[in-house]
N, C-alpha and C positions, 0 to 999 in steps of 0.2 A: 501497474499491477492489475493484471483483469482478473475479473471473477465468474465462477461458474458453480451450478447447484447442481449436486449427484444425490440418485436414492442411496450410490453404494461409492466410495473410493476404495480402490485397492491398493497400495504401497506395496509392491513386488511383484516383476511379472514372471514368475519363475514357474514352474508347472502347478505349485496349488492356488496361485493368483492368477493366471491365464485361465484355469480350468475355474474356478469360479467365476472370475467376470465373463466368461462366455456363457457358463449355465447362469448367473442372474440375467444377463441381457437376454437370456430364452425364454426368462420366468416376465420378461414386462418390467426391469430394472433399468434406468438409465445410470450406467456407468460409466469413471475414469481408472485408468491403472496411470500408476506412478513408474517406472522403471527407471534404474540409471545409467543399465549399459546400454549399447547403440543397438543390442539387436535383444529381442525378447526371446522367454525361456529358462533365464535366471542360470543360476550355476550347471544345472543338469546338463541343457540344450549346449552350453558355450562352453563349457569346462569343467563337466562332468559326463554324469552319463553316457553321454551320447558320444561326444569325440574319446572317449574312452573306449567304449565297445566299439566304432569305426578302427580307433587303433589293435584291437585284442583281436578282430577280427582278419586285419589284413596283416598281423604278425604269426596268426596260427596258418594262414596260408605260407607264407612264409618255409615259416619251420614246416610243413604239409612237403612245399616242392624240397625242402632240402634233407630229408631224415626220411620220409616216408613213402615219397611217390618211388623209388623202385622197386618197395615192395606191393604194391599195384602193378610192378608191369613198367610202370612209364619211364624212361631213360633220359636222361637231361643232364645239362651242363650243369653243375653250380649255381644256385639260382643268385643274383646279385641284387643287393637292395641298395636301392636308391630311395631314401629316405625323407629327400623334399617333395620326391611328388608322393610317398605315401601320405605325408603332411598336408597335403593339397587334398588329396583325396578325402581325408579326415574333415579339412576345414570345409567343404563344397557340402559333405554329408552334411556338417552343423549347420550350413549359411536354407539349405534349402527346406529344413525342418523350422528355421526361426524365420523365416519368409513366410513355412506354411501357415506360422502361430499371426504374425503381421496380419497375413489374407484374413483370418477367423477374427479376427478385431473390427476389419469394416466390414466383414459379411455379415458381423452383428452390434453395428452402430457402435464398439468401443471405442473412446477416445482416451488415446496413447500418449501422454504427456512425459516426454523423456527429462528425467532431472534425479535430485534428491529431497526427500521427501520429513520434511519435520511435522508433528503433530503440533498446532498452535494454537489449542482450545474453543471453546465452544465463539465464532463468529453468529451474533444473532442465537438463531434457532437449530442449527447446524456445527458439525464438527469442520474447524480450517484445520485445511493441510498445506501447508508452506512448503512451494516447490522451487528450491533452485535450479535452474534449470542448465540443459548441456549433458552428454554424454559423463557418467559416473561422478555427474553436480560438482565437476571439478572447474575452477574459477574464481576471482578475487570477490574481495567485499561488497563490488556493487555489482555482480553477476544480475542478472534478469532475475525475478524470480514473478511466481506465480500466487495467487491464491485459489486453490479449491476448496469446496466447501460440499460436504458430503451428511446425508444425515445419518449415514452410518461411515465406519472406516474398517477395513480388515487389514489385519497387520500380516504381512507374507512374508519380511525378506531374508526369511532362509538362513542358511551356518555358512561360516568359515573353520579353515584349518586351522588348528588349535595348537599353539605355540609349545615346544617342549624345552625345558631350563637350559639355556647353556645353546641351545640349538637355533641363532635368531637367524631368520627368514630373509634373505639377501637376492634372492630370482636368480641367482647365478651357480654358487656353489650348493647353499641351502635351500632347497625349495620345497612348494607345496603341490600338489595335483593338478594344479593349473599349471605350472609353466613345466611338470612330468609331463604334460601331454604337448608341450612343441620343442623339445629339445632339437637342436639343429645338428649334431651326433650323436650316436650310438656311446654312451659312456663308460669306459673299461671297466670301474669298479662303480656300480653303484649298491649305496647302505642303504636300506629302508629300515626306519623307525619306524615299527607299528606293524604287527601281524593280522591286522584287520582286510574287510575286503578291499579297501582301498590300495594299501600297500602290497597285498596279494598280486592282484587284478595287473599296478602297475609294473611290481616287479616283472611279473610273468610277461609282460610286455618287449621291456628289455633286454629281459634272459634271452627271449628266442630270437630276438635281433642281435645278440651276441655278447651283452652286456656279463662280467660277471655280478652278480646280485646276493649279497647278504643282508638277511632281513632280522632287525634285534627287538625282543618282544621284553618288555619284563613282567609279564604271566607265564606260567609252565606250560599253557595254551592257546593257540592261535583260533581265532573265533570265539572268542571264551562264549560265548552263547548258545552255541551252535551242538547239537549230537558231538558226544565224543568220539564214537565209531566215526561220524564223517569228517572232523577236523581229523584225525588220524589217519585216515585214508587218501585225506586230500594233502596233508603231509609228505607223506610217502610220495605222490604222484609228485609234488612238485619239485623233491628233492632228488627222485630219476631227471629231472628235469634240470636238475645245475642248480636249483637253488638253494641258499646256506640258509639255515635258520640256528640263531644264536637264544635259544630262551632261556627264559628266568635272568633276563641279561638288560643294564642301565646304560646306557651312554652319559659318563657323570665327569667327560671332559673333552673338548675338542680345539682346534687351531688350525690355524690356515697357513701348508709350510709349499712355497713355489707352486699355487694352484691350485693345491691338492686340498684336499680337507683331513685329518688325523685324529680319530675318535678314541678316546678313551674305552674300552667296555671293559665292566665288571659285572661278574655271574658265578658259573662254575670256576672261571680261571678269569685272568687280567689279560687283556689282548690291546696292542696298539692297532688298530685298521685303516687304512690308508685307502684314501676313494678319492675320486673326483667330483663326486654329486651326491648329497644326500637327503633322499625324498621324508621330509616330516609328514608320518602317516598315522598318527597319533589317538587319532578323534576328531570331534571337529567339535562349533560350540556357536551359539546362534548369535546372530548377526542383531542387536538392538541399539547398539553406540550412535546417537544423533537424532535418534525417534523423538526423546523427550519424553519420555515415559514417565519419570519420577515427576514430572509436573503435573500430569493429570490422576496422579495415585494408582498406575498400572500396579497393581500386585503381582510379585516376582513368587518361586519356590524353585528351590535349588537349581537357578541359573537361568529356567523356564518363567514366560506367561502364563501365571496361572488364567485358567479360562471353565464357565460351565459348561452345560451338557448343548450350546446352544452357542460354543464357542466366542461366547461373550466375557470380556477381561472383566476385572473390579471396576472397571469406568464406563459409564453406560454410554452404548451407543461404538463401543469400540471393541474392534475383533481381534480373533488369532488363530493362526491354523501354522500347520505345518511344521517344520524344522524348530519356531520358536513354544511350540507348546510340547508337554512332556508325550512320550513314545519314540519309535526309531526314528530316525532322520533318512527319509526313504522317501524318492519321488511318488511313488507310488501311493504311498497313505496320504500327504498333501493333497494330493488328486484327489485322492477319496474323500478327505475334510470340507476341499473346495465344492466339490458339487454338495455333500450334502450341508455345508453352511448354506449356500445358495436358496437351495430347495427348504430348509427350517425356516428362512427368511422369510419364503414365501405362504407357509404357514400348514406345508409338506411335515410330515412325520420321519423322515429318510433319519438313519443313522450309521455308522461306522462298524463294521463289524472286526474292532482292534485284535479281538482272540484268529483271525485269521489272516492275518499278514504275513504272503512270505518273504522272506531272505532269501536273496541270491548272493552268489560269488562268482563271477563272470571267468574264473580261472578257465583252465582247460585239463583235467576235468573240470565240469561247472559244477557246483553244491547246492542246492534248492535246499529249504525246509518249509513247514508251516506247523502251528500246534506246539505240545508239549515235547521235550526231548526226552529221553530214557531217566537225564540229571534229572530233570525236573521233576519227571513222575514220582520217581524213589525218593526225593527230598517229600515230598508232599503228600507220602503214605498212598499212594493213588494206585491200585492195584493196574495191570496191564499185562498184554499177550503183545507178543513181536513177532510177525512176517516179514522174511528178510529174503531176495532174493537178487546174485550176482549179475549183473552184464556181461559178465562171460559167457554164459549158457543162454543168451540173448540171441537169435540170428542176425535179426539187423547190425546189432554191435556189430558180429564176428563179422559182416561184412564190410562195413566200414573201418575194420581194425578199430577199434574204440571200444575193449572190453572193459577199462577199468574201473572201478566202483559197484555202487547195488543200490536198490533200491528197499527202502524200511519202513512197515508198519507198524505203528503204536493205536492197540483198541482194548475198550472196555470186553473184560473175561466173558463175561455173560451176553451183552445183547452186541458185540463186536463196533460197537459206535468208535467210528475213529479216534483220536488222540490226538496222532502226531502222523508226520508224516516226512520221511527225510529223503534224499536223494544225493548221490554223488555218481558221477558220472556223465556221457555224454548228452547235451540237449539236456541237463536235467532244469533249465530254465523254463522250460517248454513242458515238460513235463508234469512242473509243479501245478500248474491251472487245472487239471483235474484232479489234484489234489487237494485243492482250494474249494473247490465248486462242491468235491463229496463232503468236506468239512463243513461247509456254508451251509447246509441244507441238512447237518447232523446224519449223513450218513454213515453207514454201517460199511465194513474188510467185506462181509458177503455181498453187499450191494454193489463193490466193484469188482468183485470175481465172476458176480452174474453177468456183469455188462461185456458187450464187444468191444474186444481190441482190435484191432487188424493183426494181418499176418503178412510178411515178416515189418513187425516195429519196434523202435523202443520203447514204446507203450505198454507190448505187453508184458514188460518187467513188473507195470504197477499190479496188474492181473495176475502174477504170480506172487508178488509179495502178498497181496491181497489173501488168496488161498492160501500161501503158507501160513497167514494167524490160524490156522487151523490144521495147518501139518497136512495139505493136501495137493502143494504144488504140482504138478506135473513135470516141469524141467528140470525142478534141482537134485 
């Protein structure tokens, strides 16, 4: 058992444990990260994120050559999918991003210690982290293992899919978003549990590979968080699109008759549904089983690591960021935790600016938000003016054919300071970042009406919602 002394261990190298141990190793930290699959990146880079949108992306080209290119002009046979090498494609995207994350490890002296990772109390003057080691620490009793010794520890490793009654997890007929994303065919009927963006995103994957797809929600709401104007919009698109949604509806029985799977649903009416794959898209719920946590007095609140402002647990000397502390479970906020843990360590002021996070939905339309929604505001007495302007009277839309959706401002009556900020329609993932950037900085619907958009973009959708808080658009 060899030993080694870190200023920092990390236990997870997913995108908020990558991105810290690379900004502490910038800040003069000597660090290890702990990881247990064989490639880094964590759920996002390997079986999330990323081979996700690699798949969303080369299924909407897809549906592109087969539904839309002759109204472009372009005349073509049937486009035919060959769905091992889109698979290939997808895996080559992930392999060369969790390569890039490898390179960024020795270009800043981290050492990458592949195994699994238990907290083993204070060794000396230092925290041990007990590493078995091997690809996802699988292995008998006298496996290898390690000791590191860190004088600090940040705890990373992220959520899993979240089991629903009745619906256990089998990787073949039951599954989770990891093995949604290498199916080796196109499945006739698949059920998604869960009208979140997960089960959107994958649905809408399969549907336009030819999948039929019904999705069962038991909310009256799909995105319950989210503007109701754009979950209802984005409804609408997806359901021109072939897909069923079943709300207000339980799957409260299921069996397995010659392959198939045979779900019980109750809702408005009782329905047998008969599928052969069904994606549990549920929620998800973070990942702490084997840390050892209750041994060192981690304090829990509702499910999460409770942590301060300085992302330090009840046990000194021990961290937590991302998926296991409380707010969304979004690559993007861990990134933001991870560098500015990094930076408070180094005894930097850097902090999170949680009222600005947005949400995406990678559908097609895509749904951005950031800010308060419309729900929000009228729950919370909060007075507010709305600029709302369509993608149809867009040009770039109209030339790309991609009118559907609008873009919406929410701002204060009197000095027009943003609110909210929603979007549905195309690129509106890309779009959202200036919307982010005017909230960030408390600006003001005139502050972006003043600014340039180009011409013709979908940019200046934001410019016209913008004017319209003041009933002054010019296209609508």
């Amino acid at each position: 058992m060899s030993e080694d002394i870190y200023d920092l261990v990390v236990i997870g190298g997913g995108p908020g444990g990558y991105v810290a141990a690379i900004r502490a190793a910038q800040l003069g930290f000597s660090v290890a990260v702990v990881e247990k699959r064989a490639a880094l990146g964590g759920v996002c880079l390997n079986e999330g994120c990323i081979p996700s949108k690699a798949l969303l992306d080369s299924s909407e080209l897809f549906a592109l050559a087969r539904d839309k290119f002759v109204g472009h002009g372009i005349e073509i046979e049937p486009p035919k999918l060959n769905l091992a090498r889109m698979m290939a494609r997808k895996d080559d995207v992930v392999k060369k991003l969790t390569d890039g994350v490898a390179f960024l490890f020795k270009k800043n002296g981290i050492t990458w210690v592949k195994g699994t990772a238990r907290l083993a109390g204070m060794q000396g003057d230092a925290h041990g982290v007990e590493v078995a080691l091997g690809d996802r620490g699988a292995g008998t009793g006298d496996q290898e293992r390690q000791m590191l010794r860190g004088k600090r520890v940040l705890l990373v490793t992220g959520s899993e899919a979240a089991p629903v009654p009745g619906l256990t997890f089998d990787g073949e007929l039951v599954v989770s978003a990891r093995e949604a994303l290498s199916f080796d065919r196109v499945p006739e009927h698949l059920l998604v549990v869960g009208a979140g963006y997960i089960g959107l995103e994958l649905g809408s994957v399969w549907r336009r590979l030819g999948s039929k797809v019904t999705v069962v929600e038991v909310l009256p709401k799909m995105l319950p968080n989210s503007d109701g104007q754009v979950a209802d919009q984005l409804m609408r698109s997806l359901r021109k699109q072939g897909i069923e949604f079943r709300m207000e509806t339980r799957v409260t029985g299921f069996t397995k008759q010659n392959g198939k799977g045979v779900a019980l649903l109750v809702g408005a009416k009782r329905e047998e549904l008969v599928c052969d794959r069904v994606l549990v898209a549920a929620g998800r719920r973070p990942v702490t089983e084997g840390l050892g946590l209750a041994g060192l007095g981690v304090r829990m609140e509702e499910g999460r690591i409770a942590v301060d402002g300085n992302f330090q647990t009840s046990a000194a000397g021990i961290y937590a960021i991302g998926d296991l502390i409380r707010g969304p479970m979004l690559a993007h906020k861990a990134m933001a935790e991870g560098e500015v843990f990094a930076e408070r360590l180094a005894g930097q002021g850097s902090v999170v600016d949680y009222e600005f996070i947005p949400g995406i939905v990678y559908t097609w339309p895509e749904a951005a938000s950031v800010g308060k929604t419309e729900e929000q505001l009228k729950g919370e007495g909060i007075p507010y003016v709305a600029g709302k302007f369509a993608f149809m009277a867009n040009g770039r839309a109209r030339c790309m054919d991609e009118t559907e959706g609008f873009v919406k401002i929410l701002a204060k009556p009197d000095t027009g300071k943003v609110l909210g900020i929603h979007v549905v329609g195309p690129r509106a993932s890309d779009l959202i970042a200036e919307a982010v950037t005017v909230m960030t900085y408390g600006g003001s619907a005139q502050d972006m009406a003043m600014t340039f958009h180009a011409h013709p973009t979908l940019s200046e959708a934001m410019k016209e919602a913008a004017l319209d808080v003041e009933k002054r658009a010019i296209h609508a």
